[in-house]
LUMVEXKOL-351998 format. One record per residue: residue in one letter; x, y, z of N, C-alpha, C, CB in turn. Coordinates in steps of 0.001 Angstrom, whole numbers, padded with zeros to 6 digits, always signed. Glycine has a CB too. Layout:
BEGIN
AXYZXYZXYZXYZ
...
end
This chain:
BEGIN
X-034329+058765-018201-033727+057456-018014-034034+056970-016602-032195+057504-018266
X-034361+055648-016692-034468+055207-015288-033361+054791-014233-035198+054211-015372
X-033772+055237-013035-032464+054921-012072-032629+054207-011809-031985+055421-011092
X-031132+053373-012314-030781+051578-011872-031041+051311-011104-029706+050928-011710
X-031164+051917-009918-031127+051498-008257-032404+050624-008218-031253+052970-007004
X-033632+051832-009042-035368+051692-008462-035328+049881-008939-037026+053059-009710
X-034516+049848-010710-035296+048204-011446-033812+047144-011290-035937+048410-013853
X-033539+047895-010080-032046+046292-009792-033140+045207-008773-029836+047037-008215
X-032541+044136-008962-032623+042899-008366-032010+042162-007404-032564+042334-009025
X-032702+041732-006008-031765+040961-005090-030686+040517-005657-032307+039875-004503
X-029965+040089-004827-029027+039186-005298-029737+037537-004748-027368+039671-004589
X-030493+036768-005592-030823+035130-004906-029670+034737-004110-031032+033798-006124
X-030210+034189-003334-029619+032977-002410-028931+033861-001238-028351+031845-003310
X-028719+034837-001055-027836+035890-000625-027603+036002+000959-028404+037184-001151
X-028888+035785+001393-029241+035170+002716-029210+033836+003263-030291+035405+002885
X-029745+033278+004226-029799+032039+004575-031167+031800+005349-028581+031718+005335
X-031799+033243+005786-032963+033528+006527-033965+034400+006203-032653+033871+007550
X-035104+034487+005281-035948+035393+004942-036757+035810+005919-036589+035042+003998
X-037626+036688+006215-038999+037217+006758-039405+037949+005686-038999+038108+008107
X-040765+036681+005710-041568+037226+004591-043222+037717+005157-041630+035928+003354
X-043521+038202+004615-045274+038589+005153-046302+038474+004456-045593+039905+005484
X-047529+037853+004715-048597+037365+003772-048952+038217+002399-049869+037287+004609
X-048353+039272+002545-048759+040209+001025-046852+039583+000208-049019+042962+001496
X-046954+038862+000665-045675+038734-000280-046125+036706-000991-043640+038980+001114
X-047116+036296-000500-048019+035252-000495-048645+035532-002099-049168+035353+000904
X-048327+034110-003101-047577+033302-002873-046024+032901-002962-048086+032815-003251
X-045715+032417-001901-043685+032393-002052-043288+031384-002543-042664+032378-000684
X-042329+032380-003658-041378+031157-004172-040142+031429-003933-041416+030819-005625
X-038754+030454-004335-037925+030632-003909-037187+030397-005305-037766+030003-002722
X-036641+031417-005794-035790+032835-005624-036929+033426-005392-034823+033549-006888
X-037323+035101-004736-038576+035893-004738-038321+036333-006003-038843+037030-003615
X-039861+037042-006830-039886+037527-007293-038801+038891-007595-040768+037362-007066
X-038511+039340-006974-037506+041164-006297-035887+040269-006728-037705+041793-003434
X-035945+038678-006729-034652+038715-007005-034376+038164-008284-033950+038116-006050
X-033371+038062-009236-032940+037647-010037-032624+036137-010417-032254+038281-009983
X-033457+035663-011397-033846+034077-011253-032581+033768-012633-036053+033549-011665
X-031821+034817-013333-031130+034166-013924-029757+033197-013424-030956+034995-014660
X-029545+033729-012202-028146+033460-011709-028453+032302-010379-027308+035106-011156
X-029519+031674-010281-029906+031345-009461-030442+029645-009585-030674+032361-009209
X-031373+028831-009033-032178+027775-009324-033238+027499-009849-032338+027391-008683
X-033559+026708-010144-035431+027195-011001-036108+027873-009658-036848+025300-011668
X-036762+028356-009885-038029+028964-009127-039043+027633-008772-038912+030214-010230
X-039139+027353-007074-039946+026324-006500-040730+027229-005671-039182+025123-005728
X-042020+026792-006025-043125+027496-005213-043185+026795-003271-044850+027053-006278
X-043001+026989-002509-043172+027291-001104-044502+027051-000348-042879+028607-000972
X-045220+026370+000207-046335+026378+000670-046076+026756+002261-047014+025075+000319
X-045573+027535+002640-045501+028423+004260-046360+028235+004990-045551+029871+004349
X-047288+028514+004471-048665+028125+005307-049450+027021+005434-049533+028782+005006
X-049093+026416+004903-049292+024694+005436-048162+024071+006400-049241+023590+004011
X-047231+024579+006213-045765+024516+007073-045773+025073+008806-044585+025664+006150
X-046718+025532+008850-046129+026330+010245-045685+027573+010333-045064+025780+010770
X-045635+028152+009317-045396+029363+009208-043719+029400+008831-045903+030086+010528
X-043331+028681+008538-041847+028577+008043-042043+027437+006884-040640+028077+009386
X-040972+027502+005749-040511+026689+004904-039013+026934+004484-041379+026719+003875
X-038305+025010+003706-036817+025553+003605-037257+025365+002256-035296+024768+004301
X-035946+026003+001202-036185+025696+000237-035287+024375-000472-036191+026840-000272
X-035979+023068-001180-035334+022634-001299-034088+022534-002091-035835+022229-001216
X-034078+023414-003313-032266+023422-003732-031287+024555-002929-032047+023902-005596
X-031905+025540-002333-030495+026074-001553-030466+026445-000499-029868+027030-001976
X-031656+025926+000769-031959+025521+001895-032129+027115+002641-030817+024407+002453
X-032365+028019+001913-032387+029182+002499-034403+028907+003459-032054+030666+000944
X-034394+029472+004649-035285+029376+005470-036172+030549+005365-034758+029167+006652
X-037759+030405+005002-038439+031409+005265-039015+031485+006062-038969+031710+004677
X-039607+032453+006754-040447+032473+008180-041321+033236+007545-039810+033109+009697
X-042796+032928+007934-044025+033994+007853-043840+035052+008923-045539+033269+008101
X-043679+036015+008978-044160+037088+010421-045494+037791+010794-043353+038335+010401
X-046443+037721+009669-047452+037766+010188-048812+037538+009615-047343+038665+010622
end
């Protein structure tokens, strides 16, 4: 049996501040790692046209590129 721990899911929105890193490219917001049932539709992020940061627009959580 698999341990719950390894196939659990963020909790979305949970933060207010991500650091994300180009292997995590392309970002959307909820991430993939978190759980899109409890959450907003999934909006794709263009970071890197941004400056290396984007907000998201339904729950304003902030991502930063770090590297």
């Amino acid at each position: 049996m698999a341990d719950p721990a390894s196939t659990a899911t963020q909790t979305p929105n949970a933060e207010k501040r991500y650091e994300v890193h180009r292997a995590d490219l392309p970002l959307s917001c909820p991430t993939p790692a978190m759980s899109l049932w409890d959450s907003h539709p999934r909006v794709y992020l263009a970071i890197e046209d941004r400056g290396g940061s984007a907000r998201c627009p339904y729950c304003s959580a902030l991502y930063v590129l770090v590297d």
